[in-house]
N, C-alpha and C positions, 0 to 999 in steps of 0.2 A: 829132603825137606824136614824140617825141625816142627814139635808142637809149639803151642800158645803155651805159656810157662813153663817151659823145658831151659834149661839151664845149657848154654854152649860158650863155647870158648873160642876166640881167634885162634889162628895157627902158631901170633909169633907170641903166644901167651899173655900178652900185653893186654888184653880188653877180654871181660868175660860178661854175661850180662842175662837175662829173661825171657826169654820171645818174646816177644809184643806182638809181631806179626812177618807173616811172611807175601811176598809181593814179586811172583815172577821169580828172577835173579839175585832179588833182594829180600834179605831178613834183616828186622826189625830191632832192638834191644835195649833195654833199660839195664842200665849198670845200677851197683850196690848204693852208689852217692847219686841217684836217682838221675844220672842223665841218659837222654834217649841218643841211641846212638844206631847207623844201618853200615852195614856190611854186605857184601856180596856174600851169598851163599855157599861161593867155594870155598870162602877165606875161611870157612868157621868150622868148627868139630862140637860132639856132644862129651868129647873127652878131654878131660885137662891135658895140657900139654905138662909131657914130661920134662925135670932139666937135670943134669948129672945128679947134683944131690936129693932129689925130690922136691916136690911141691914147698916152700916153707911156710908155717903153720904162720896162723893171720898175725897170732902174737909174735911174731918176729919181726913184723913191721917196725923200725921206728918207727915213738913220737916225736914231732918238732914240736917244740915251743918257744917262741921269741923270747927273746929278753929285749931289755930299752935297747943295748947293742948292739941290737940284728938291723935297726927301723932304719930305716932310708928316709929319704923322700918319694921312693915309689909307695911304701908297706901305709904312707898318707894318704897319696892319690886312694891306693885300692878302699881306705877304709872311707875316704868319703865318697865311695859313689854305690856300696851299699846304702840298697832302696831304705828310704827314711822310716816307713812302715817295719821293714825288718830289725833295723834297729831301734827303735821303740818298744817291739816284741825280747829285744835280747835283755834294755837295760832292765825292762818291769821284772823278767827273770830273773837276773842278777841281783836287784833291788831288795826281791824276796827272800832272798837267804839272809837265815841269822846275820846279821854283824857285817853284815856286808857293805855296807856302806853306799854312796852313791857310783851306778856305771859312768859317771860323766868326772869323777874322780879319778880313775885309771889311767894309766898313758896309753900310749896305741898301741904298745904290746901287750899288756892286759886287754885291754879292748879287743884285740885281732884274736887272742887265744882263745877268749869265753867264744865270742862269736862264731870260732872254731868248732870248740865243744859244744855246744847248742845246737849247731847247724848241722854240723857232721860234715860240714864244707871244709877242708883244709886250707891253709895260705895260700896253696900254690894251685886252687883252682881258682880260689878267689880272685886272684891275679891275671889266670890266663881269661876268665870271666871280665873280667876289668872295663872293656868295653861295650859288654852288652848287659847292665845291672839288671835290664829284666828279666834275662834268662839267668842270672847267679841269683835273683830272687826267690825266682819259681825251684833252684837247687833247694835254697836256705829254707825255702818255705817247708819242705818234707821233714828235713830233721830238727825243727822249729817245732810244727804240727806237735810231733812227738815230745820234745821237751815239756811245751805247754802242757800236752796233758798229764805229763808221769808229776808236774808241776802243782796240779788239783787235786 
């Protein structure tokens, strides 16, 4: 059994996340991009999983960032079904910087990117989010929260 903010990791290294709680068979977990996610309790370790070269450091992540030549007609769909509130939250941000010009000026790859950086949401949950905008909201909503205030 794992505690309430104890830090555990899936088996296949894939999902690592919080306790939030544990329930029988089932534990609980909020990952780093704030979604809640449950696992069986066998699947999970308090130990990172090892891989031949080691763990690699967070800054080895690529970043993506769109350009106008990436956008489909899907990277549209996704931006218009971001909740209308959250995007009102991103352009006031955008707005606010120096020289910045207006958010409603951008194309959708500027658009998809800040939105990106604000949220802490990447494209490609945004995406897989795509048809439930309430729950890619309540994502945006955590690293929004934050923006806003580092914003004040």
């Amino acid at each position: 059994m794992f505690s309430v903010g104890q830090t555990v990791y899936h088996r296949t290294g894939k999902h690592s996340g919080t306790v939030l709680e544990c329930d029988g068979d089932t534990t609980y977990l909020v990952q780093a991009n704030g979604v809640e996610i449950d696992f069986p309790t066998r699947d999970l370790t308090a130990t990172p999983p090892a891989t031949k070269t080691g763990p690699a450091p967070a800054s080895a992540t690529p970043s993506r960032v769109l350009t106008i030549n990436d956008i489909t007609p899907e990277h549209r769909k996704v931006l218009a079904v971001i909740p209308p509130r959250t995007l009102q939250s991103v352009a006031s941000l955008f707005e606010r910087r120096p020289k910045a010009g207006r958010f409603s000026a951008l194309d959708v790859a500027q658009k998809l990117n800040y939105i990106a950086e604000v949220t802490a949401v990447p494209y490609r949950t945004m995406k897989e989010f795509s048809d439930r905008p309430g729950d890619m909201g309540l994502m945006m909503a955590r690293g929004l929260a934050i923006s806003l205030g580092s914003a004040l």
